[in-house]
N, C-alpha and C positions, 0 to 999 in steps of 0.2 A: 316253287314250293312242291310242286307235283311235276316229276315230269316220267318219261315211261319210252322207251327204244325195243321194239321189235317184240315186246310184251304178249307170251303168248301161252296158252294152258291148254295139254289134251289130255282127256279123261282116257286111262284104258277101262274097258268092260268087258265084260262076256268072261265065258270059261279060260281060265290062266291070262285073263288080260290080251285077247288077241286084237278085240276091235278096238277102235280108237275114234273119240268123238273129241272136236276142234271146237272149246268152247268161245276162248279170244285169239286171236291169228293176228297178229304181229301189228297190234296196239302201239302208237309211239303220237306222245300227244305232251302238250306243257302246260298246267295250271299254276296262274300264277300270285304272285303272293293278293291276300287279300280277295282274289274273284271266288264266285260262285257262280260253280260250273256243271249245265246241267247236262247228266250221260240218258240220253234217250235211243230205246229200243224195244220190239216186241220180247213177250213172256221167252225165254227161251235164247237171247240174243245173245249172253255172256257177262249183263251188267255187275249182277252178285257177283258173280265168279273174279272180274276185275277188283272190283270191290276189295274181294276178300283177299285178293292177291296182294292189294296195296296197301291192307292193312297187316300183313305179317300174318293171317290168320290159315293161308298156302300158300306155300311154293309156286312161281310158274314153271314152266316145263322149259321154256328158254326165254331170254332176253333178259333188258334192263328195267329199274326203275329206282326212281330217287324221292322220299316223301321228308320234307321238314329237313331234307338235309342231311338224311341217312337213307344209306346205301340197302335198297332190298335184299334181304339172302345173308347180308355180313352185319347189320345193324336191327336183327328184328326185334329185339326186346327195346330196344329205343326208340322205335317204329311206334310199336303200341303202347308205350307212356304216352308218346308225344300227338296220338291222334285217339278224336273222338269217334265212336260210331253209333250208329242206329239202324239196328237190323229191323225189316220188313214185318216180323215175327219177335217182337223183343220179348226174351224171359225175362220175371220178376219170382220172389219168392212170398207166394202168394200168401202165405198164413202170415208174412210179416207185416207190419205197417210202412207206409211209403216211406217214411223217415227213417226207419233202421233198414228198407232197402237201401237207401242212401247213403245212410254210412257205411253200411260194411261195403262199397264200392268204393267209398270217398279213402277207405282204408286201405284199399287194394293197393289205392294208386297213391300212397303218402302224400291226401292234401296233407298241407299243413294245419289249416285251421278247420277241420272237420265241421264241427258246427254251425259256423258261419257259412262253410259254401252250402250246406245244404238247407240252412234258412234260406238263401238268397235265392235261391233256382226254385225251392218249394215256393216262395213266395212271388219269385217272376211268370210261376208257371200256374200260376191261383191255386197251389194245391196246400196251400197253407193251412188251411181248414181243415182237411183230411189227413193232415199227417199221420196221427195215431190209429187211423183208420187201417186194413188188410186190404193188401194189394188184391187180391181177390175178389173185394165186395168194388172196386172202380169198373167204370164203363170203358171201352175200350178205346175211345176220346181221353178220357184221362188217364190209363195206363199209359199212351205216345206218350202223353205231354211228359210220363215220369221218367219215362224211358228216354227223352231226351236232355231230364235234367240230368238222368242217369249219363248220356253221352259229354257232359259238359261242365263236370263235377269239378275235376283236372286241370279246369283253363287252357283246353287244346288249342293247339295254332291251328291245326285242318281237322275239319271235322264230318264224318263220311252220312249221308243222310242216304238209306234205301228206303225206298219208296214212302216217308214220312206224312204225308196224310191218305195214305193205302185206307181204304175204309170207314175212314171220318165222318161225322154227320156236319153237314156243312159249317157250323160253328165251331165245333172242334178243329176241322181242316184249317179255316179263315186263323185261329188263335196259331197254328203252328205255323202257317206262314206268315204271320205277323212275327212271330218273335223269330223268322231265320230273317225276315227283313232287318231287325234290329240288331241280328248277328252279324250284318254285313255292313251297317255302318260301325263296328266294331273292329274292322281290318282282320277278320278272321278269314280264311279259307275255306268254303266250304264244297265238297265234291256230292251231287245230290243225281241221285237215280230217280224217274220217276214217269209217269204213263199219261200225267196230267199233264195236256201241252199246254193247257192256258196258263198252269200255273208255275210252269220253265219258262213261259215268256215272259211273263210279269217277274219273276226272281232270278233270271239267269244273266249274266253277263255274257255267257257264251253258250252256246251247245254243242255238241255230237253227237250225230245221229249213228247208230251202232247196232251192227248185227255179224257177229262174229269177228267185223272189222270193220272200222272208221270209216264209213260215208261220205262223210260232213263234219263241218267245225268250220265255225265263223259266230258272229251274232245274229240272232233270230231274225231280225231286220235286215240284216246284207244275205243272209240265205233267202231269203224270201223276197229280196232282190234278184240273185242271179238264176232265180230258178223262175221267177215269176215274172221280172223287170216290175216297172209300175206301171200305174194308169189311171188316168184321170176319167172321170165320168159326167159329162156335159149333160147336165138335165135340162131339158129346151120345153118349148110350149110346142113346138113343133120341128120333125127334121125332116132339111130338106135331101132329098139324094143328093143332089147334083154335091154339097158341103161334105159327103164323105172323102169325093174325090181331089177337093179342095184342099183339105186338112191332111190327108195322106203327105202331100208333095211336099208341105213347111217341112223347115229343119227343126229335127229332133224327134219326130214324129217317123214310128217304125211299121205302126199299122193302125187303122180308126174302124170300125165297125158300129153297127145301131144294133142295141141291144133293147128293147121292150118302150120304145121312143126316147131312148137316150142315145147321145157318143161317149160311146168307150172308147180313149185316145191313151196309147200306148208310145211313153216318152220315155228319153237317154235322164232327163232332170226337168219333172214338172213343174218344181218353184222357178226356174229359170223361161219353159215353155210356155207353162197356160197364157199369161198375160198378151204373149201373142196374137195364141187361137183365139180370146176372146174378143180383142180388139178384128181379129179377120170376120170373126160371124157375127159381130155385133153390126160391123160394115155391110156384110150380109144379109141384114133384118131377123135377125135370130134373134128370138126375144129369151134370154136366158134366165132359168128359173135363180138355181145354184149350182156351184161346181163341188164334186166331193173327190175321194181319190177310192179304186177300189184296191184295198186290201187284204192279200190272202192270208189264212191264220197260220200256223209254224204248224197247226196239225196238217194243214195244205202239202205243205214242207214235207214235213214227215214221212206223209202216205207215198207221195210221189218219189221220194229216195227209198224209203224203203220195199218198195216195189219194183222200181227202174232193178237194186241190187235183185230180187226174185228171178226178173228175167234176165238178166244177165249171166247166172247161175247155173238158170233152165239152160239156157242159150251152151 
């Protein structure tokens, strides 16, 4: 649905254009039909910038890209029928009411049934009550939500979400990731920018981690696999030393440590290992509280790639 080859955009600045600043460097990535795919990076990384590339709204400076099955650079106006977006900073025209912002968008893009798509979104997005109401008298929780019926008028197949609950108060954020939930069991596309990592972990099928260029891409759980492995955490009544040196030697086990009178056991596949270990320290006299698994968050993820990329850079 989305895909992108060597995708890359440099800003010139300065007097007659001489310097040159490398916002995305040779981007090449495949979103596909139906996922939601989160682009994670710091302020400054390139994410708009791709964004906006893949929406027909710039040029890149070289490479490829394919959105909905037209071709960037040769298909842009059929680019931008075919996708929805939601900018970080969405304008509205404030002196009007949310409902005739709606329509004259719903006009731009020949819905067909005007009325009805914008009762259905006014209403999926509770702003039904406020239709007649000036975009200017809503709180900035309820502009997103209009600015996303605003994104969705059209019946996009991909639909580009920047940064979508940017400044939310936590109900407002909770409702807009509720209804991108309900847009994915929808079979839609959605490509979503965003600084929330708990909230790319709970909605994303995949991520990329991104900072002028592709990091990372996998799912949040197999990165946070190969960056972190797993590990099991042996809560005991007591632990004995002599059992770290024990547990090291079993198969599957890479390293075991005591951590605040726990073992922390670092395994290839816990559901296949613990039953093991437990049967070896029970044999042991380990009187075992519970076993839990310690789990790093995808912000763990995050920091640790996009820092490794720092010093690599420095380097």
């Amino acid at each position: 649905m989305i895909r992108t080859k060597d995708l890359s955009k440099v800003f010139k600045i300065g007097k007659k254009g001489k310097q040159e600043i490398t916002a995305v460097d040779g981007l090449t990535l495949e979103v596909t039909e139906g996922e939601v795919f989160g682009f994670l990076g710091p302020n400054g990384a390139g994410k708009t910038t791709t964004v906006r590339m893949l929406t027909s709204l710039i040029q890149p400076t070289r490479g490829q890209a394919s959105v909905a099955g037209y071709q960037l650079g040769k298909d842009d106006t059929q680019i931008r029928r075919s996708v929805g977006i939601l900018t970080e900073s969405p304008g509205m025209y404030e002196r009007l009411s949310a409902e005739k912002n709606l329509e004259i968008y719903a006009n731009l893009y020949d819905v067909p049934d005007v009325a009805g798509a914008v009762t259905k979104y006014l209403t999926m997005l509770d702003l039904w009550e406020r239709r007649a109401d000036p975009v200017g008298s809503f709180s900035k929780g309820m502009r997103q939500k209009l600015a996303v019926a605003r994104a969705l008028l059209h019946e996009p197949s991909v639909l580009f979400l920047d940064e979508p609950t940017s400044g939310l108060d936590p109900e407002a954020a909770k409702m807009v990731r509720d209804f991108i939930e309900n847009l994915k069991t929808e079979g839609r596309t959605i490509f979503m920018t965003t600084h929330n990592l708990d909230e790319a972990d709970r909605l994303c099928d995949r991520v990329g981690i991104f900072k002028q260029r592709l990091l990372a891409i996998d799912t949040p759980e197999h990165l946070r696999q190969q960056l972190f492995g797993r590990k099991s955490v042996f809560h005991l009544a007591q632990v004995n030393p002599q059992w770290l040196g024990m547990i090291k030697n079993m198969p599957g086990v890479s390293a075991v440590e005591e951590v605040n009178g726990k073992l922390v056991v670092s395994l290839e596949d816990p559901e296949r290992d613990n039953p093991a270990i437990v049967r070896r320290l029970v044999g042991e006299g380990a009187d075992i509280r519970f076993i839990g698994e310690l789990r790093h968050s995808l912000e763990d993820v995050y920091i640790e790639m996009v820092h490794a990329s720092e010093k690599e850079r420095a380097a």
